[in-house]
C-alpha positions as CSV (number, residue, x, y, z in Angstrom):
1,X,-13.4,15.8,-16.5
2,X,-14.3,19.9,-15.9
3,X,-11.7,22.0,-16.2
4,X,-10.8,22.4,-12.4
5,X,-10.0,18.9,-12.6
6,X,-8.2,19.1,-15.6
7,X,-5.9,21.9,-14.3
8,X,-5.4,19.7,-11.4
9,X,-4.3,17.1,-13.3
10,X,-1.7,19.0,-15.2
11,X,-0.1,20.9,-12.1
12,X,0.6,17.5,-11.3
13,X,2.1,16.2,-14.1
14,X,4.7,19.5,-13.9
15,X,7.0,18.0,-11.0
16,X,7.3,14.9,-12.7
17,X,8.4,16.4,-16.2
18,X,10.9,18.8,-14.2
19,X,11.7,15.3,-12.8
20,X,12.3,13.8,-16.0
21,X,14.1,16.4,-17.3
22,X,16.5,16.7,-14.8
23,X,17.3,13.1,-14.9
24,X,18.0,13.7,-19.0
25,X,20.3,16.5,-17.9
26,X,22.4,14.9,-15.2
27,X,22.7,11.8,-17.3
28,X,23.6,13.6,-20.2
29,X,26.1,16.0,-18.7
30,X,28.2,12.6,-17.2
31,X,27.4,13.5,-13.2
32,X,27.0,9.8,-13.1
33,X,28.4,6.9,-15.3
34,X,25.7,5.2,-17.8
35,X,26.4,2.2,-15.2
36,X,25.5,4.3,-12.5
37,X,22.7,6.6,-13.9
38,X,21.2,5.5,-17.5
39,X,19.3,8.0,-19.1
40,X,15.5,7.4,-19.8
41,X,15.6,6.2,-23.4
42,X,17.2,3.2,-22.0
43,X,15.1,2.6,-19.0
44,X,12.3,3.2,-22.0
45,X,14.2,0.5,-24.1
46,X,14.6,-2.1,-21.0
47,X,10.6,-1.5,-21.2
48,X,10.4,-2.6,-24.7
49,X,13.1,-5.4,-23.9
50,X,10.6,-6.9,-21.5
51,X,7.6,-6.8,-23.4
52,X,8.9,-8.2,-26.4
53,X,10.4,-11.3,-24.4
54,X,6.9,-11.2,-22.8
55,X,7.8,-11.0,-19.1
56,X,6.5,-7.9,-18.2
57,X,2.9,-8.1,-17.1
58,X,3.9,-11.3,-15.4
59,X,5.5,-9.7,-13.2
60,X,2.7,-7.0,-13.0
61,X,0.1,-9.4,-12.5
62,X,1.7,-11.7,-9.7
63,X,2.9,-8.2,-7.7
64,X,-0.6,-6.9,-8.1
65,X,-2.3,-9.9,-6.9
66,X,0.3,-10.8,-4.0
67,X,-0.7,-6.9,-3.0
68,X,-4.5,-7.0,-3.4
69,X,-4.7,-10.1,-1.8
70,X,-2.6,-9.3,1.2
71,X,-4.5,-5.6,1.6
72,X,-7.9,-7.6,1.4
73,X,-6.5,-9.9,4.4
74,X,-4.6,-7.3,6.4
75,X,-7.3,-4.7,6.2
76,X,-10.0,-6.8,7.2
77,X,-8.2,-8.2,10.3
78,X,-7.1,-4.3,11.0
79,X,-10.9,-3.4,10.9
80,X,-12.0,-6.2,12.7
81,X,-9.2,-5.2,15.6
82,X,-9.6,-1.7,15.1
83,X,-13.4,-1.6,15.7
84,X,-12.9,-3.9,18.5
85,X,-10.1,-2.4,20.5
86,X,-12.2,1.2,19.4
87,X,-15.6,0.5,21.0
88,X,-14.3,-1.6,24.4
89,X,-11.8,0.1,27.0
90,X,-11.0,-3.5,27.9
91,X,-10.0,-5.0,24.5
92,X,-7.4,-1.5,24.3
93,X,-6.0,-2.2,27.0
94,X,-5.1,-5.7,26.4
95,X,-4.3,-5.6,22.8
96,X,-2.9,-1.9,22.4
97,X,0.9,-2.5,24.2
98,X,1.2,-5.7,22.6
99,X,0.5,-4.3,18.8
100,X,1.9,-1.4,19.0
101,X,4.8,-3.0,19.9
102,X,4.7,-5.9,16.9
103,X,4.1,-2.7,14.8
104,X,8.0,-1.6,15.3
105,X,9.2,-4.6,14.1
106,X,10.5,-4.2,10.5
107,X,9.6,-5.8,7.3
108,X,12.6,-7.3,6.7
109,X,13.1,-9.1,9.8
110,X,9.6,-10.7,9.6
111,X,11.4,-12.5,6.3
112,X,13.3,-15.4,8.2
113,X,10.8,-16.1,10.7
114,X,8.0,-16.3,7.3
115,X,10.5,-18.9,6.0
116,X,10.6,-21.1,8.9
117,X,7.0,-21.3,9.3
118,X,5.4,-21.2,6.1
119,X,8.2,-21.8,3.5
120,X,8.9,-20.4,0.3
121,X,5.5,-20.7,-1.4
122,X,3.0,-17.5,-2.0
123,X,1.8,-17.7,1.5
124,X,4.7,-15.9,2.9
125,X,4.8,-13.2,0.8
126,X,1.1,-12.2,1.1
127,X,1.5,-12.8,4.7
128,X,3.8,-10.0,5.1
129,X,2.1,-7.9,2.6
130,X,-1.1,-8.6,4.7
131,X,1.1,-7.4,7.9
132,X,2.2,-4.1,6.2
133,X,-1.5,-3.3,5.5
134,X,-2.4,-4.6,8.8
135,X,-1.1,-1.5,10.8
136,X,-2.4,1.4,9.3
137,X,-6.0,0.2,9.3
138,X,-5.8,-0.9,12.7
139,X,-4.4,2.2,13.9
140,X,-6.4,4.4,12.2
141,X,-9.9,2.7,13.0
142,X,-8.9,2.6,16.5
143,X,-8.4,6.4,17.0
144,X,-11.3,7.3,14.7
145,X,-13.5,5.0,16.8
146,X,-12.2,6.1,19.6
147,X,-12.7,10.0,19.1
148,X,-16.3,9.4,17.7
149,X,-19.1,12.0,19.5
150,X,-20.1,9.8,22.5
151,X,-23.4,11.2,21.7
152,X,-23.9,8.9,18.6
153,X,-23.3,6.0,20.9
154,X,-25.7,7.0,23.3
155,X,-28.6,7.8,20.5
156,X,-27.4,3.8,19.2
157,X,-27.5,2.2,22.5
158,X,-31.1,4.2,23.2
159,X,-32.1,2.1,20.2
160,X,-31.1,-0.8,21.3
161,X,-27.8,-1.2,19.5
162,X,-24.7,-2.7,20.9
163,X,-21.8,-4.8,20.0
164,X,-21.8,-5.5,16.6
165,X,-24.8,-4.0,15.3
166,X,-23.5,-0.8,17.0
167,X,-20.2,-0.9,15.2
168,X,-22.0,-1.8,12.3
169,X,-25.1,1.1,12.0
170,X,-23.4,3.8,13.8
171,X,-19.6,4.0,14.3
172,X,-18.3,2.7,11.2
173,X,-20.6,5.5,9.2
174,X,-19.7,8.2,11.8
175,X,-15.8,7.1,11.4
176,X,-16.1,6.6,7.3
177,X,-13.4,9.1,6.0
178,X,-11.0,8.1,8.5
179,X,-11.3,4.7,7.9
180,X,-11.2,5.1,4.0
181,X,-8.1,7.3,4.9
182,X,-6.6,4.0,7.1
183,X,-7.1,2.1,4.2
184,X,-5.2,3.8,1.5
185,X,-2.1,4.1,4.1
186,X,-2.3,0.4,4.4
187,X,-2.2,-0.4,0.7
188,X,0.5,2.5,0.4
189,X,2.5,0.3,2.8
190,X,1.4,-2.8,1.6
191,X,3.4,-1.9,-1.5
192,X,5.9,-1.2,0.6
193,X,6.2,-4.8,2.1
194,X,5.9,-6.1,-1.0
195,X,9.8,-5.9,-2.3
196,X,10.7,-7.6,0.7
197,X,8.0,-10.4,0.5
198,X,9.6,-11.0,-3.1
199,X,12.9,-11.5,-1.3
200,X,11.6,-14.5,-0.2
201,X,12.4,-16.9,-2.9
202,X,10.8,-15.3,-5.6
203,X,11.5,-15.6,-9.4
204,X,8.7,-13.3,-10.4
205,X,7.4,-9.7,-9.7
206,X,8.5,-6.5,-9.7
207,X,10.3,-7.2,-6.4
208,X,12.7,-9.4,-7.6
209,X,12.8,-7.8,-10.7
210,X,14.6,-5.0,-8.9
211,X,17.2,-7.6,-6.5
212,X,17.7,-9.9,-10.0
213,X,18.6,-6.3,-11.9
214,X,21.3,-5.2,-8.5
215,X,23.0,-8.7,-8.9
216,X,22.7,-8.6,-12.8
217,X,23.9,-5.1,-13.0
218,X,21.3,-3.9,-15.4
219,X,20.3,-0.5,-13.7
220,X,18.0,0.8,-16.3
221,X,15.4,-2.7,-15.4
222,X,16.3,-1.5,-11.5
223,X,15.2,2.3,-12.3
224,X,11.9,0.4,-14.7
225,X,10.7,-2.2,-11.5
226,X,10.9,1.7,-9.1
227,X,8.9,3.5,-11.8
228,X,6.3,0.9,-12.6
229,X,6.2,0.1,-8.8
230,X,5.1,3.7,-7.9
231,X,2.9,4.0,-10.6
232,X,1.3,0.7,-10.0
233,X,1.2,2.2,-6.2
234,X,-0.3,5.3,-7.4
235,X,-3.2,4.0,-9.4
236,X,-4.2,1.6,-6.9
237,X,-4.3,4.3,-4.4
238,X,-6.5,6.6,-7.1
239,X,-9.0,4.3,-7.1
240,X,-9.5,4.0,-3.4
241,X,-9.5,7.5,-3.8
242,X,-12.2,8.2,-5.9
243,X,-14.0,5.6,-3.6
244,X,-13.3,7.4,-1.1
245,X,-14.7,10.9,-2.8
246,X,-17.9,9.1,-4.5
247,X,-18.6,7.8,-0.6
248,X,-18.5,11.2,0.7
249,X,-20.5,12.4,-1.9
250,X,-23.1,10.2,-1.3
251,X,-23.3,10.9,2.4
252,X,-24.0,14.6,2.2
């Protein structure tokens, strides 16, 4: 790590201290009840509850996997339908209305109909993780494809490239950082689905590790499944990050 980095890396760290540290403060000086608002040594404790009882990186593990696997599926069929719906005026106009429309619909009210159809298994929850990463991707390889110098296109098609192999050698390289950038909004939101995929008769994850902690009135697990959620959201998107820088790199 060089020292640019390093500085970096501790200007970050300064919000979340101050963050920390007001949390100590307002807990400490009674704003809220310990009910309400329980300081960090107990969220730190109901840490150490659940790894002695060994249930913690269960519930890691199966939201982690119900995420990657959904991303994997959502982003694929978003790049597939992005590039499609990016290289042929037709295909937009067919398929744009319609899934920009399915894109308003929210998470939770895909929940019921995931039920009916596919039941209470893992499929339903990595189905609607999948449709939460969907989106983004779409959306973002769409307009990148769509904005891309119409110059490139011509140079491909003069060398015989179309379809496929044009998407393939020249528009996908060209639209790189924007797709990389679709792709880390759709995991970002693919976390985001994932607490209401656990809804759907779950009885592990970090999902319903925060509903089970509302009903069960242990606030300090609720305020542990939002902290490890973010930082489980965080890293993920790190490491499409520095894919994303290493691919850049390489390009120049």
């Amino acid at each position: 790590m060089t020292l640019v980095q390093a500085r970096r890396a501790g200007a970050g760290l300064v919000l979340p201290v101050l963050l920390l540290a007001g949390w100590q403060w307002i807990a400490a000086a009674g704003v809220f009840s310990a009910a309400q608002l329980p300081p960090p040594g107990e969220v730190l404790d109901a840490l150490g509850e659940l790894l002695r009882r060994g249930e913690l990186w269960h519930h890691l593990a199966i939201s982690t996997q119900r995420v990657l696997i959904g991303f994997a599926a959502g982003s694929a069929l978003g790049l597939t339908l992005g590039g499609l719906v990016g290289l042929s005026r037709w295909a937009s106009t067919v398929l744009s209305p319609t899934v920009q429309a399915i894109r308003a619909v929210p998470s939770l009210a895909w929940v019921p109909l995931l039920l009916l159809w596919l039941g209470i298994g893992e499929t339903p929850k990595i189905v609607l993780v999948a449709i939460g990463a969907f989106f983004p991707v779409y959306t973002t390889v769409s307009a990148a494809l769509a904005h891309t110098d119409p110059h490139l296109v011509e140079v491909g098609r003069a060398y015989g490239r179309s379809g496929v192999s044009l998407l393939a050698s020249i528009l996908f390289p060209a639209a790189t950082p924007a797709i990389l950038s679709g792709l880390r909004l759709g995991l970002a939101q693919g976390w985001l689905f994932l607490v209401a995929a656990e809804l759907i008769a779950s009885s592990m994850g970090l999902g319903f590790l925060l509903i089970d902690s509302q009903n069960t009135g242990r606030t300090d697990v609720m305020l542990l499944a939002i902290i490890l959620l973010a930082l489980l959201g965080k890293l993920t998107d790190t490491v499409l990050g520095l894919a994303e820088r290493r691919l850049a790199a390489t390009s120049r």
